[in-house]
C-alpha positions as CSV (number, residue, x, y, z in Angstrom):
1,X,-143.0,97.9,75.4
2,X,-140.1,99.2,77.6
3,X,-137.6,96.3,77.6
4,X,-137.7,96.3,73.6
5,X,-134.3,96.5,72.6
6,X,-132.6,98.7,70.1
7,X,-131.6,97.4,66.6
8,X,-128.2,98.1,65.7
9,X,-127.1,97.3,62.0
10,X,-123.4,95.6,61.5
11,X,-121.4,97.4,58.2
12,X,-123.3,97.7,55.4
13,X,-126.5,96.0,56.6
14,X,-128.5,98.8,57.0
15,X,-128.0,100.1,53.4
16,X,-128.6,96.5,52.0
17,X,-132.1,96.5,53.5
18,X,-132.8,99.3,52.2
19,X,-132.3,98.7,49.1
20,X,-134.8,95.5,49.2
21,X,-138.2,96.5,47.3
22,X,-140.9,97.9,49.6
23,X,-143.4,94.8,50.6
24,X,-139.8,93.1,51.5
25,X,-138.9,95.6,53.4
26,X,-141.8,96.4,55.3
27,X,-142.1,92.6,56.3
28,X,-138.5,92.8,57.6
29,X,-139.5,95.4,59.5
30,X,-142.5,93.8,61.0
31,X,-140.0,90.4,61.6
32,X,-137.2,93.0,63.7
33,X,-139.8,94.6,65.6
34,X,-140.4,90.8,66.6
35,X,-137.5,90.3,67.7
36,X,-137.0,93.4,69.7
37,X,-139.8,92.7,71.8
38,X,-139.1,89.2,72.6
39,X,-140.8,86.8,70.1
40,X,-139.6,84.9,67.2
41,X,-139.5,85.5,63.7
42,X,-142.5,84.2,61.7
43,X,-140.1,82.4,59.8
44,X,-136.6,81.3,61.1
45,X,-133.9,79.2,61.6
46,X,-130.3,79.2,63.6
47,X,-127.1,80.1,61.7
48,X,-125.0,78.8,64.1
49,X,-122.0,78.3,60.9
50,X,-122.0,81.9,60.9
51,X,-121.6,81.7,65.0
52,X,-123.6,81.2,68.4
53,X,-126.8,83.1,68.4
54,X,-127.3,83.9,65.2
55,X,-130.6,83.8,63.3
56,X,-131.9,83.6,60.2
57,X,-135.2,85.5,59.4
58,X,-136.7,84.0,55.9
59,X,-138.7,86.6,54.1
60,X,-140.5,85.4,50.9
61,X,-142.6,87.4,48.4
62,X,-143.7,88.1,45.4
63,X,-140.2,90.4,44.5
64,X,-138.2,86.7,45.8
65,X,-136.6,85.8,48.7
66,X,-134.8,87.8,51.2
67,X,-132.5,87.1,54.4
68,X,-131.5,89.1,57.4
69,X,-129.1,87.3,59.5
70,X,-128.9,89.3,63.1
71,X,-127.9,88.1,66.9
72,X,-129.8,88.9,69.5
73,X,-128.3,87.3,72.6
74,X,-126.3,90.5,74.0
75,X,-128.3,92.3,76.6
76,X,-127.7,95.7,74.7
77,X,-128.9,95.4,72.0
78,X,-130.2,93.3,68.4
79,X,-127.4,93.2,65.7
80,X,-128.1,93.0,62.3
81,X,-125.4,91.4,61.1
82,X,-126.3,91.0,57.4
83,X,-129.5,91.4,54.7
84,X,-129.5,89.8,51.4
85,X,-131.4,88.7,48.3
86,X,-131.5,85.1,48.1
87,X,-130.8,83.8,44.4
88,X,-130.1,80.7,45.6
89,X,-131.4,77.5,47.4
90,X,-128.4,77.6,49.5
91,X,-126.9,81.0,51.4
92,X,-123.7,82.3,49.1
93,X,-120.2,81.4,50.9
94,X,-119.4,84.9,50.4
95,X,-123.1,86.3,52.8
96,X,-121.3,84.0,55.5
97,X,-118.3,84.5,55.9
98,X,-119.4,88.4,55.8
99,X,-121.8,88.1,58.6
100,X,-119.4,85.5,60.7
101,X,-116.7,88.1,60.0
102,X,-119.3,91.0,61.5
103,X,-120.3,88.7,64.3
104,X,-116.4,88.2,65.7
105,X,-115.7,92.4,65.2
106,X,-118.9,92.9,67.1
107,X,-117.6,89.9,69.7
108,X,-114.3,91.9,69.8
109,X,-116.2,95.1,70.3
110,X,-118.0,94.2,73.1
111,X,-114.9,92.2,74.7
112,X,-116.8,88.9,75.0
């Protein structure tokens, strides 16, 4: 598709994907690819505490639960903002305020 966007990943985001175990990371591959051709997530939901236009893809198996918070609303491009395991019912403090604090460098960045 020719309008699909590219992914950029925010910090350490990239790393911490990677370093999900396989089946988690192939579905979170599957869920981006998604995204950059202008669908939804299987499984979603708006983060807006983290800031405007961020998302939430839910990825559950067998290995537990993983997250990948990313934004997708700037015409450049998709940026992953965060990915983490989820231990928890709800999202750490600490996987917010690291993703809000990605999402206002990358606002910076692109002077918006």
């Amino acid at each position: 598709m020719a309008d699909s966007k590219p992914v950029e990943f925010c910090g350490s985001s990239l790393e911490d994907l990677r370093a999900f175990p396989l089946t988690a990371r192939r579905e979170a591959g599957h869920q981006l690819d998604r995204v950059q051709n202008g669908r939804e997530p299987d499984d979603w939901k708006p983060m807006t505490s983290v800031g405007r236009g961020v998302t939430e893809i839910r990825i559950r198996d067998e290995a537990g639960a993983f997250r990948i918070l990313y934004v997708a609303k700037f015409a450049d491009a998709i940026y992953v903002l965060h990915c983490f395991p989820k231990k928890t019912e709800k999202t750490s403090q600490a996987d917010l305020e690291l993703a809000a604090r990605r999402y206002r460098e990358l606002l910076k960045e692109s002077g918006q």
